[in-house]
C-alpha positions, 0 to 999 in steps of 0.5 A: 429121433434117436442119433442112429449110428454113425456110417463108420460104426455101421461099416465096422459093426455091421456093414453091408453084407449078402443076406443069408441064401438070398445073393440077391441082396445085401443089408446091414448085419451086426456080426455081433448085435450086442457089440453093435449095441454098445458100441453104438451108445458109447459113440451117442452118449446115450442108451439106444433101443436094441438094433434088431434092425441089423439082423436078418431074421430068419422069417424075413429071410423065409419071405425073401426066399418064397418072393424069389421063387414067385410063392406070392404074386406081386408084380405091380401090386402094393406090399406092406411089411409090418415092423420091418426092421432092415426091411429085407422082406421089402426089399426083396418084394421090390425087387420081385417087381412090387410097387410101390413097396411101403417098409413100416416100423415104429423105430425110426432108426430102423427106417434109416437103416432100411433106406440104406439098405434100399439106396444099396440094392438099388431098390426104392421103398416108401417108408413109414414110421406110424404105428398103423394098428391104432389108426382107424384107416390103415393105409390100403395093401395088396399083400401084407407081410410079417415076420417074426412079430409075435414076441409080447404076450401083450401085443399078440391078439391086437396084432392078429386083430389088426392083421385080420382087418387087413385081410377083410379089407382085401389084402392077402396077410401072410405070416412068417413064424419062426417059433416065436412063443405068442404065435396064435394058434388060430386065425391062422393057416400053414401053407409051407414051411422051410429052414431058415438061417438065423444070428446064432449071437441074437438066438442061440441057434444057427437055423429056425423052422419057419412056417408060412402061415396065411391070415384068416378073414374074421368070421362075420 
C-alpha cells in the first residue's frame, strides 16, 4: 500500500472540514488539492497518485444532497458506492439509515481516507478495495451509487456495461454526472438535475450542473 499522508499533513492540508451544503457532514478537503499532492510526496519521498480523495466532488455532493431529502429509499437497504474516493456519497447513505454501507475504491489510500472520515461522523462503512468490474460475481447491492466516473474514454462502456449488471441483477444504479466528457448518452435516463459546488482549484469553476441519471436494464 502507498504511505498515505501523515495526520498531521492532513490536518494542515486538508483537514476535516463541512461538506459543501450538506452540514451534516465533514471529510477531509484539500484547500488546494495540488498542494496537498506535493506536500505529500515530499513527506513519503516518493511520487503519489493524484488525492482525488480529498475533494468532494460535486456528483457525490448532488448524492448526498438527494439522500438527505429521502430522493432514494435507503433505509435498512445495502448501498454500494462505486470509486468512492472520500466516500461522501456513502457517508451520507449511512447516515440516511442504509446498512450496511460498502465504499469501494481501488486506490487504497482513498479507503484510509474514507474510514477517517467515517470514524469522524460517527458513521461505520465497510470497505472494499477490489476492482469489482472484473469480478465475475459482483458483491449484491440494493442501491448503487456513481459519481463523477465517466472520466476515460477507455473506461466508459465497460463501466456502464457493468453497471447494467448490476441493475439486471436487481440493484437500482443511480449516476451522478457532472458534465464529464464520456457520460454515455444511452443506458441511461435523467430524473433530476441541481447545481452543485465544485473545487474551483481542481476544475476551474465554482459550481457544476449535475444530472441524476438512472441506469438502464440492458434489452434481453
Amino acid at each position: 500500500m502507498p504511505k498515505p499522508p501523515s495526520s498531521a499533513l492532513l490536518e494542515r492540508f486538508a483537514p476535516l472540514r463541512i461538506v459543501p451544503t450538506c452540514p451534516e457532514l465533514v471529510a477531509h478537503q484539500a484547500f488546494d488539492v495540488f498542494a496537498l499532492w506535493e506536500a505529500w510526496e515530499e513527506e513519503s519521498g516518493e511520487p503519489q497518485n493524484t488525492p482525488f480523495w480529498a475533494i468532494a466532488w460535486p456528483g457525490a455532493i448532488a448524492l448526498a444532497r438527494a439522500l438527505r431529502a429521502g430522493t432514494f429509499r435507503v433505509q435498512e437497504r445495502r448501498v454500494l458506492e462505486l470509486g468512492c474516493g472520500g466516500a461522501v456519497a456513502a457517508l451520507a447513505a449511512a447516515r440516511a439509515g442504509a446498512r450496511p454501507v460498502v465504499a469501494n475504491d481501488i486506490d487504497p489510500v482513498a479507503l484510509h481516507v474514507a474510514r477517517l472520515n467515517a470514524e469522524a461522523n460517527r458513521l461505520t462503512l465497510e470497505l472494499d478495495g477490489r476492482d469489482l468490474g472484473v469480478l465475475a460475481d459482483p458483491p449484491g447491492a440494493d442501491l448503487v451509487l456513481a459519481a463523477d466516473l465517466f472520466y476515460l474514454k477507455s473506461q466508459a462502456a465497460p463501466l456502464l456495461g457493468f453497471l447494467q449488471r448490476l441493475r439486471k441483477r436487481g440493484a437500482d444504479v443511480v449516476v451522478a454526472d457532472g458534465g464529464r466528457d464520456f457520460t454515455p448518452r444511452q443506458g441511461l435516463e435523467q430524473f433530476a438535475e441541481s447545481l452543485a459546488p465544485a473545487d474551483h482549484a481542481a476544475e476551474g469553476v465554482s459550481s457544476r450542473p449535475v444530472r441524476l441519471l438512472r441506469v438502464l436494464a440492458p434489452p434481453g
